[in-house]
Residue frames as a rotation matrix with the C-alpha (Angstrom) as fourth column:
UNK 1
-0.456 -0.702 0.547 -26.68
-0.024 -0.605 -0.796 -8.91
0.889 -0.376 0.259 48.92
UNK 2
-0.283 0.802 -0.526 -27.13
0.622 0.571 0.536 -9.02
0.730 -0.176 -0.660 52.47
UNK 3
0.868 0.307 0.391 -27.24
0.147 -0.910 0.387 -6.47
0.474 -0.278 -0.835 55.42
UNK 4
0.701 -0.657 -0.278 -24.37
0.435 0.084 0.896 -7.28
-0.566 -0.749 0.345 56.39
UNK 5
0.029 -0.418 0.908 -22.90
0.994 0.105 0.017 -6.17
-0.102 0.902 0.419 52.69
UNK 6
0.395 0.347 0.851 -24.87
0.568 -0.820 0.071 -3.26
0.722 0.455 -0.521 52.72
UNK 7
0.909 -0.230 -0.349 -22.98
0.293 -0.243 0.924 -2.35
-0.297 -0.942 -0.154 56.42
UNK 8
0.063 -0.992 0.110 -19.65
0.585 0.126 0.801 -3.04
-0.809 0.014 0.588 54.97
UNK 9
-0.291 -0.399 0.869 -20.04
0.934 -0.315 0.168 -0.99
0.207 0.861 0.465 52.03
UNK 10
0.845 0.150 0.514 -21.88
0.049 -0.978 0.205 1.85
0.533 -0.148 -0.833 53.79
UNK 11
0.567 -0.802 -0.187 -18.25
0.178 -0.102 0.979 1.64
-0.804 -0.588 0.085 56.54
UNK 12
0.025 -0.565 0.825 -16.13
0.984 0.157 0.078 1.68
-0.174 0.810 0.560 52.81
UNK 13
0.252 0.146 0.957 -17.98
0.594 -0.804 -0.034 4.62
0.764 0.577 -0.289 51.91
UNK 14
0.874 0.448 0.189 -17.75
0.207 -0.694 0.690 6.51
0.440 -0.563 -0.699 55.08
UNK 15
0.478 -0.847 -0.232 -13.65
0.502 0.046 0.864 5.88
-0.721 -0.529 0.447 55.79
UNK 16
-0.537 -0.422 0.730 -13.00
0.709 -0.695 0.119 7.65
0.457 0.582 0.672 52.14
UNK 17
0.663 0.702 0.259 -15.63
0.446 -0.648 0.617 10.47
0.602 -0.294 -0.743 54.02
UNK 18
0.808 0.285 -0.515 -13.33
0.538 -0.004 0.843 10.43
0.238 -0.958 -0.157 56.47
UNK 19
0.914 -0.142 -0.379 -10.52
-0.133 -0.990 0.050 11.31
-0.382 0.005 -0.924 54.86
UNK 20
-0.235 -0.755 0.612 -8.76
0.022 0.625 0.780 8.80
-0.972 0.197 -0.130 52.78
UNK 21
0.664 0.730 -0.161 -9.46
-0.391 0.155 -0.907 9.19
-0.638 0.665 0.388 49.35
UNK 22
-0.058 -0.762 0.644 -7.70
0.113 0.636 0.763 6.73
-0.992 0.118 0.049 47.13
UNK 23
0.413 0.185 -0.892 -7.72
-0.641 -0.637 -0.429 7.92
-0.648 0.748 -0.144 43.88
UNK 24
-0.659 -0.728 -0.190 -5.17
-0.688 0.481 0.543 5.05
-0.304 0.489 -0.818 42.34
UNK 25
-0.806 0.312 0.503 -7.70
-0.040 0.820 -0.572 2.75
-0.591 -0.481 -0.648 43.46
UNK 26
0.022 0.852 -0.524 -10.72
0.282 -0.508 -0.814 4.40
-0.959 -0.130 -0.252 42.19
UNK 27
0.106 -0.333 -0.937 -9.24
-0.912 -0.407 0.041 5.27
-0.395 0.850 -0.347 38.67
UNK 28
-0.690 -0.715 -0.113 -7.92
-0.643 0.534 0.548 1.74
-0.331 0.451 -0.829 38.23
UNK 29
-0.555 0.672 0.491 -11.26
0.451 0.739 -0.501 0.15
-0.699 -0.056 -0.713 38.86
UNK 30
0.275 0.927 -0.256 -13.13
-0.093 -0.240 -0.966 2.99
-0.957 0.290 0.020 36.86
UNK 31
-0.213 -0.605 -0.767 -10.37
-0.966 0.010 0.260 2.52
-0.150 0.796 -0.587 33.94
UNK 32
-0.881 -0.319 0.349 -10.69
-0.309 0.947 0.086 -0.97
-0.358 -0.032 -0.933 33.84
UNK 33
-0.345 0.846 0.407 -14.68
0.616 0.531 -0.582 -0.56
-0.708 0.050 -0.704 32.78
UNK 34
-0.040 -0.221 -0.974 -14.08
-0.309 -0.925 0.223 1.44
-0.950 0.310 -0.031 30.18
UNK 35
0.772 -0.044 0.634 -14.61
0.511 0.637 -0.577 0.45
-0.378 0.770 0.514 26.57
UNK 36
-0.174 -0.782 -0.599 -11.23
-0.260 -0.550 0.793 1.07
-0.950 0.294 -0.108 24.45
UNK 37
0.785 0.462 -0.413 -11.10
-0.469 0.007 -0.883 1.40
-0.405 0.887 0.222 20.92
UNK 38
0.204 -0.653 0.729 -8.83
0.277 0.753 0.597 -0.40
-0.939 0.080 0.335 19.01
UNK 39
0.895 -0.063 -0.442 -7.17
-0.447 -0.133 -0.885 0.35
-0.003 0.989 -0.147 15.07
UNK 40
0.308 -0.762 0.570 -5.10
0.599 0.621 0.506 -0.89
-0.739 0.185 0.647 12.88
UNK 41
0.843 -0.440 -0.309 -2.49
-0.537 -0.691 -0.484 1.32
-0.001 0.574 -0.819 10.95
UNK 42
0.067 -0.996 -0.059 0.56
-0.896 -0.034 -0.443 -0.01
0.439 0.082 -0.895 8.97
UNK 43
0.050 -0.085 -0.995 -0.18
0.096 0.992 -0.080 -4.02
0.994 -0.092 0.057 10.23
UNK 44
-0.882 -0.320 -0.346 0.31
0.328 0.109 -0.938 -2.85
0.338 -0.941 0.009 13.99
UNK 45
0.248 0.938 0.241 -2.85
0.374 -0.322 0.870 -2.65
0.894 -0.125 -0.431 15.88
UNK 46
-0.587 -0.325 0.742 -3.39
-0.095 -0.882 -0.462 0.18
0.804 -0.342 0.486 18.50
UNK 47
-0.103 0.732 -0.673 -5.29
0.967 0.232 0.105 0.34
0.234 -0.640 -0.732 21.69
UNK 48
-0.478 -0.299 0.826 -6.18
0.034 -0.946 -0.323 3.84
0.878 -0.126 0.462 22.43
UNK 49
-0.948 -0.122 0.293 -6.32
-0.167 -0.595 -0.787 5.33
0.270 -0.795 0.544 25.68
UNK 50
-0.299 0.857 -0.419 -9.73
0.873 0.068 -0.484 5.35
-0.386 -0.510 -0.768 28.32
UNK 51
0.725 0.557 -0.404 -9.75
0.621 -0.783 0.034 8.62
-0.298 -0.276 -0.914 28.02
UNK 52
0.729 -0.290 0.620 -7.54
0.243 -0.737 -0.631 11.71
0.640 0.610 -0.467 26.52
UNK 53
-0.050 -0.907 -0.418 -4.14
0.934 0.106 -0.342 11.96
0.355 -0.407 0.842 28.32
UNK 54
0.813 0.243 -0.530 -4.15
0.364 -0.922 0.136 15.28
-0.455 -0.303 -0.837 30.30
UNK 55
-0.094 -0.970 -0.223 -0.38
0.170 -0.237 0.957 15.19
-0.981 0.052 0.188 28.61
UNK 56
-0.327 -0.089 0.941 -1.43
0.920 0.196 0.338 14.83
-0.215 0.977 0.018 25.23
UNK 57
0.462 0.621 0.633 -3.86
0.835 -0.544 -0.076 18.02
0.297 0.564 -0.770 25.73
UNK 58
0.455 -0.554 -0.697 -0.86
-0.264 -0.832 0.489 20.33
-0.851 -0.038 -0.525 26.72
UNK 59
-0.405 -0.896 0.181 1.41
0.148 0.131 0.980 19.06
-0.902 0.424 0.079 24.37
UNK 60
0.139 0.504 0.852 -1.72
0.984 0.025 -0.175 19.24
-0.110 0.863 -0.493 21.73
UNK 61
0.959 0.244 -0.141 -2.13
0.252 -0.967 0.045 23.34
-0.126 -0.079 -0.989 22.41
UNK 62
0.277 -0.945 -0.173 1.79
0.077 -0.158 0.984 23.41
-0.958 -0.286 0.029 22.72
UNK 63
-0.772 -0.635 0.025 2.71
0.004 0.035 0.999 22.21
-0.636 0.772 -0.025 19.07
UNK 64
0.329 0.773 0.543 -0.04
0.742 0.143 -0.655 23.05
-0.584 0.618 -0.526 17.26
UNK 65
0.890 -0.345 -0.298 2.16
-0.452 -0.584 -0.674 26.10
0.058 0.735 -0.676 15.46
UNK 66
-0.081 -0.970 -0.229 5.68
-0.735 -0.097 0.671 24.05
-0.673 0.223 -0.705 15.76
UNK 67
0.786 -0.066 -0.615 7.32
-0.538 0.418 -0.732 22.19
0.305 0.906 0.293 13.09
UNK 68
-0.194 -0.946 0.259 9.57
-0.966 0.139 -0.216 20.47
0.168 -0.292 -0.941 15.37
UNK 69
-0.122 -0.027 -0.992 9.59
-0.561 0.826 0.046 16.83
0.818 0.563 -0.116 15.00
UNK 70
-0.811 -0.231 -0.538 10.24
0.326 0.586 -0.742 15.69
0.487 -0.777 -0.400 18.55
UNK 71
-0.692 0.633 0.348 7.21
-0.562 -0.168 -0.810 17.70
-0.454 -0.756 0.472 19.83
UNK 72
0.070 0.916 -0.394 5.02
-0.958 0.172 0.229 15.64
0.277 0.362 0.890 17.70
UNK 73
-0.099 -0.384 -0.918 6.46
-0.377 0.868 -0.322 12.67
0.921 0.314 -0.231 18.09
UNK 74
-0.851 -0.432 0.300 6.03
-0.045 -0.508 -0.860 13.38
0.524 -0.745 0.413 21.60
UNK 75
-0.623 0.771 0.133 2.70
-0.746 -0.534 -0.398 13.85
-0.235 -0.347 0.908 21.48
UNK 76
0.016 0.259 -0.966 1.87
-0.666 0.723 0.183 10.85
0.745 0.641 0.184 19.47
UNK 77
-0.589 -0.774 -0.234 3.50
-0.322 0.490 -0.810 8.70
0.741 -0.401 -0.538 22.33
UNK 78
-0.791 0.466 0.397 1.01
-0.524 -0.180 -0.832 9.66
-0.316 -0.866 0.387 24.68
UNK 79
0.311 0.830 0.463 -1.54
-0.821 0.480 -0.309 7.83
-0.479 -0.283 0.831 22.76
UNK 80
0.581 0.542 -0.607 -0.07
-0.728 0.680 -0.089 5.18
0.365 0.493 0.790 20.86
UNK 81
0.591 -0.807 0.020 3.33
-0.081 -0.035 0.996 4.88
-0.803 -0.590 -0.086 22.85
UNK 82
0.049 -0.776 0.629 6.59
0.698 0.477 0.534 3.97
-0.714 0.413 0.565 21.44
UNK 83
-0.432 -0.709 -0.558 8.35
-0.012 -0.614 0.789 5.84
-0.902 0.348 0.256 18.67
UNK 84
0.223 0.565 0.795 4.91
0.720 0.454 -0.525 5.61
-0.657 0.689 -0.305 16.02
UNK 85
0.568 -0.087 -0.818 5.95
-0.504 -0.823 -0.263 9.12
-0.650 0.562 -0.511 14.31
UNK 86
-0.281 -0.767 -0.577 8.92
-0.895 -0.007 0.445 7.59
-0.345 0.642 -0.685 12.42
UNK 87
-0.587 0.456 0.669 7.10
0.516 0.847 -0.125 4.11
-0.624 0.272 -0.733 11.75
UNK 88
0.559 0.822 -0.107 4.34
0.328 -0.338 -0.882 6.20
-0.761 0.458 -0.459 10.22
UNK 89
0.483 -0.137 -0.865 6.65
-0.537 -0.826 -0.170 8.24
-0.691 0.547 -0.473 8.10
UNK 90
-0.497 -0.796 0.345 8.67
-0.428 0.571 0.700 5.22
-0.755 0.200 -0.625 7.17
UNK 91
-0.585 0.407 0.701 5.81
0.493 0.865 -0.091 3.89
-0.644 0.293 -0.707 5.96
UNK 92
-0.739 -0.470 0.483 4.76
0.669 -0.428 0.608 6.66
-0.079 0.772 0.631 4.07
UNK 93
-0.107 0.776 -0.622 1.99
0.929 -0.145 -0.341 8.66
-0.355 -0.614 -0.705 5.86
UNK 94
-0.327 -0.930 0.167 0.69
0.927 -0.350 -0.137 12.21
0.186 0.110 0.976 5.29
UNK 95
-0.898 0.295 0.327 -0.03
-0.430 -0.749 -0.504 15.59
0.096 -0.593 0.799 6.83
UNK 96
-0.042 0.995 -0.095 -3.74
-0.817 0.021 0.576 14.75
0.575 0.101 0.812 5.57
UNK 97
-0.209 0.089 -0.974 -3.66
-0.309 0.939 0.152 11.10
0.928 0.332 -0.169 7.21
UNK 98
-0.625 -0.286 -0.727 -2.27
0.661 0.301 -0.687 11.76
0.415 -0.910 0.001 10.30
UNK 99
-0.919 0.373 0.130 -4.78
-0.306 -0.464 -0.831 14.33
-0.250 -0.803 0.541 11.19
UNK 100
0.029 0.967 -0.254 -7.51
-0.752 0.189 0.631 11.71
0.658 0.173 0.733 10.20
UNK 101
-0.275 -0.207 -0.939 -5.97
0.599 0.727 -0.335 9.15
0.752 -0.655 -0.076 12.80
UNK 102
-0.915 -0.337 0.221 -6.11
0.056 -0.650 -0.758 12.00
0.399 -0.681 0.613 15.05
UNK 103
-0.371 0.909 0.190 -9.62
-0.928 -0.352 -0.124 13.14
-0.046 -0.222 0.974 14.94
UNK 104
0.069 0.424 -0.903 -10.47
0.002 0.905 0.425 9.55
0.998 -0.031 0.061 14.77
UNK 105
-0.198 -0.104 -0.975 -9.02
0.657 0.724 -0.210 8.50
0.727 -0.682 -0.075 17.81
UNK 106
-0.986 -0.132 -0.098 -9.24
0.159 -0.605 -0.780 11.80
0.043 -0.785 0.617 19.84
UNK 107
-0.037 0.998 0.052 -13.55
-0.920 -0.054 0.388 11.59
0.390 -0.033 0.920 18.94
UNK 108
0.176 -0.122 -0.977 -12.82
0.020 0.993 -0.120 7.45
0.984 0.001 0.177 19.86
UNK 109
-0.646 -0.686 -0.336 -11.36
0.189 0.283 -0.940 8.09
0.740 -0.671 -0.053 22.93
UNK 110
-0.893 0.423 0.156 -14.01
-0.359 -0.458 -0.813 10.01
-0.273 -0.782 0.561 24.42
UNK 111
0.258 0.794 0.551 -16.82
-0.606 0.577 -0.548 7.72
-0.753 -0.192 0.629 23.03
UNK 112
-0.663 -0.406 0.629 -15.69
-0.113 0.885 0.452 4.45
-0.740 0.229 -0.633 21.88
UNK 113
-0.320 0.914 0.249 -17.89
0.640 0.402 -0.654 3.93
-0.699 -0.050 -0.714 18.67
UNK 114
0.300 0.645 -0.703 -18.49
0.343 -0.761 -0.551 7.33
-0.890 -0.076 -0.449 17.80
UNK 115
0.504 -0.011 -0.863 -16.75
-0.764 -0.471 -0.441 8.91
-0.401 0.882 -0.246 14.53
UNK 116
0.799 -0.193 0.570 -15.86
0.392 0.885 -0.250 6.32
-0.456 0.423 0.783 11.88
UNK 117
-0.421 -0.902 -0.098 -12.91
0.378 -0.272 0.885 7.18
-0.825 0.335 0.455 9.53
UNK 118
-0.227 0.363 0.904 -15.06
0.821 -0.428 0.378 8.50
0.524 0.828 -0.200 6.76
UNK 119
0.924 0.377 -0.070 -16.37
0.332 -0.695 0.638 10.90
0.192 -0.612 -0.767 9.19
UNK 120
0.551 -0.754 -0.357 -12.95
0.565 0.022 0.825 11.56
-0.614 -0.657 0.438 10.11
UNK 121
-0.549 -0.633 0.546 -11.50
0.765 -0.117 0.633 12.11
-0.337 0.765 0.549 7.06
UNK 122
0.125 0.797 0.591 -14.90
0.822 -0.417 0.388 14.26
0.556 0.437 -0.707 6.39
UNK 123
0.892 0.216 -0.398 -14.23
0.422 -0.715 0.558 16.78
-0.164 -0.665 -0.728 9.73
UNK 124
-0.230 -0.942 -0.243 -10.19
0.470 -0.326 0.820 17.19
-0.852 0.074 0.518 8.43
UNK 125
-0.489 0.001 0.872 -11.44
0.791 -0.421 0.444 18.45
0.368 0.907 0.205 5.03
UNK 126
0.734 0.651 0.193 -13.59
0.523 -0.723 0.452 20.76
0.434 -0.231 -0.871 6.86
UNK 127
0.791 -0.482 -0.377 -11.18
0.541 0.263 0.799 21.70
-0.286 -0.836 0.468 8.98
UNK 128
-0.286 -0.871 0.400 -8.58
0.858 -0.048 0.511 22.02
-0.426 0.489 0.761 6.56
UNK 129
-0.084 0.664 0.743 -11.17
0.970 -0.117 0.213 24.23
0.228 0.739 -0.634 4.62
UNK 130
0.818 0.544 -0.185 -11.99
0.561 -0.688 0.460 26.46
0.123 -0.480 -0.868 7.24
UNK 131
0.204 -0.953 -0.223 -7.91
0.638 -0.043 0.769 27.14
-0.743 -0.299 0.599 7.34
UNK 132
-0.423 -0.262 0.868 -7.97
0.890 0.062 0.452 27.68
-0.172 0.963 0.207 3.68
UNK 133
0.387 0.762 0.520 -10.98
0.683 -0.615 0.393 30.52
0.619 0.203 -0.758 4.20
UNK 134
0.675 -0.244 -0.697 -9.50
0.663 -0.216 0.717 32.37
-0.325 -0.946 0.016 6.89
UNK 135
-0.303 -0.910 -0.285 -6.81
0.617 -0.415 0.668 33.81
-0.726 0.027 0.687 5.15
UNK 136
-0.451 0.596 0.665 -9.11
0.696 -0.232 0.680 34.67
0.559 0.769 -0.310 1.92
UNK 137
0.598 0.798 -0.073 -11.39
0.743 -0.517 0.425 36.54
0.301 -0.309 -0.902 4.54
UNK 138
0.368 -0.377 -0.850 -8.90
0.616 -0.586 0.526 38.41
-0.696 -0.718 0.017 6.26
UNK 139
-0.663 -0.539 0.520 -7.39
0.706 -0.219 0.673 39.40
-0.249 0.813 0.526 2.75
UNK 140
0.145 0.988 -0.047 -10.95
0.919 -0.117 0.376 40.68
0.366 -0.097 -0.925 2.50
UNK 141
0.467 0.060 -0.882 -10.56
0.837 -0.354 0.418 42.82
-0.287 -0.933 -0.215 5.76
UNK 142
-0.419 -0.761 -0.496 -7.57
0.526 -0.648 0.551 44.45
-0.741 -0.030 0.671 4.87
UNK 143
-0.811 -0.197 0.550 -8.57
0.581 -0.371 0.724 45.64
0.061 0.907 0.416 1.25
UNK 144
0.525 0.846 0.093 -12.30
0.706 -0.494 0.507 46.93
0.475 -0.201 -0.857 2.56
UNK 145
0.565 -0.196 -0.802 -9.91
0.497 -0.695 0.520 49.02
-0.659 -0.692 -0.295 5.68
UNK 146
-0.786 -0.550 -0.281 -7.10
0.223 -0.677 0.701 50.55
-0.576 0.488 0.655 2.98
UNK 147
-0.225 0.478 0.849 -10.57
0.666 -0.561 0.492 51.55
0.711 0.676 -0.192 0.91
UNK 148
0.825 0.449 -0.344 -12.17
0.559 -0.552 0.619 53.15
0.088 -0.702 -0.707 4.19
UNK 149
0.256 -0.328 -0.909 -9.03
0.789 -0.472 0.392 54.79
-0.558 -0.818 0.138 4.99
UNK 150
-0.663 -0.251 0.706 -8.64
0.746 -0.301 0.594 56.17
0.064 0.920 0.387 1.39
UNK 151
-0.467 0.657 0.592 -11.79
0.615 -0.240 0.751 57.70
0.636 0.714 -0.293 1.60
UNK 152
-0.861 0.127 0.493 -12.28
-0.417 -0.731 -0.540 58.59
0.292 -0.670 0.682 4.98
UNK 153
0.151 0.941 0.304 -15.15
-0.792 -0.069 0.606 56.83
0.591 -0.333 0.735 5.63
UNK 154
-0.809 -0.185 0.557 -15.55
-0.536 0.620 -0.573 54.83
-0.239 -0.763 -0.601 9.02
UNK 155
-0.398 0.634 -0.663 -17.55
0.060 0.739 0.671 51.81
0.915 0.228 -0.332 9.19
């Protein structure tokens, strides 16, 4: 590099200073050095995302309590595109599967590398588990408060 590089790149840096930032620009180049992960599900192989769709994480908080098809299907899109809900189902996926693709790819996306599918399949049983306890505890709750209120005694 010579000084003349190091001129032209210190003028680069100082005309976004100035008040151009290009963000398209700047994304495409940092997207483009990005490792992506890659799977294969059902003979079609996936490419997932740089990075977690900002759409996927409304639409994730959105339909976590519905049971409407189109909001998942929806949500899927965002990372694998195209219409994979009904391919999956066609092909005979279930509840338990798809939310080991999930946590795969949504630990994948943010570090290529990182959670294998045994792991995966290991954090949905937790997961699932902790669901399963929740209701047991609260059941709990209730039957300790209708003794306290029986008796009068506060905790």
């Amino acid at each position: 590099m010579t000084d003349l590089d190091v001129v032209d790149q210190d003028d680069e840096q100082l005309d976004q200073a100035a008040g151009h930032a290009d963000f398209d620009a700047f994304f495409a180049e940092e997207s483009a050095t990005r490792p992506r992960e890659q799977l294969t599900l059902y003979g079609t192989t996936y490419t997932l995302p740089e990075s977690l769709p900002l759409l996927f994480t409304l639409q994730m908080e959105r339909v976590q309590d519905s049971s409407d098809p189109g909001d998942v299907r929806k949500m899927l899109a965002t990372l694998y595109g195209g219409d994979v809900l009904d391919t999956w189902a066609e092909n005979g996926m279930t509840d338990r599967q798809l939310g080991v693709v999930l946590i795969y790819s949504a630990g994948n996306i943010r570090t290529p590398g990182s959670v294998t599918m045994q792991r995966a399949a290991e954090l949905y049983a937790e997961q699932e588990a902790g669901k399963a306890a929740a209701p047991a505890n609260r059941a709990a709750r209730r039957a300790k408060t209708k003794k306290q209120k029986r008796s009068g005694a506060r905790s």
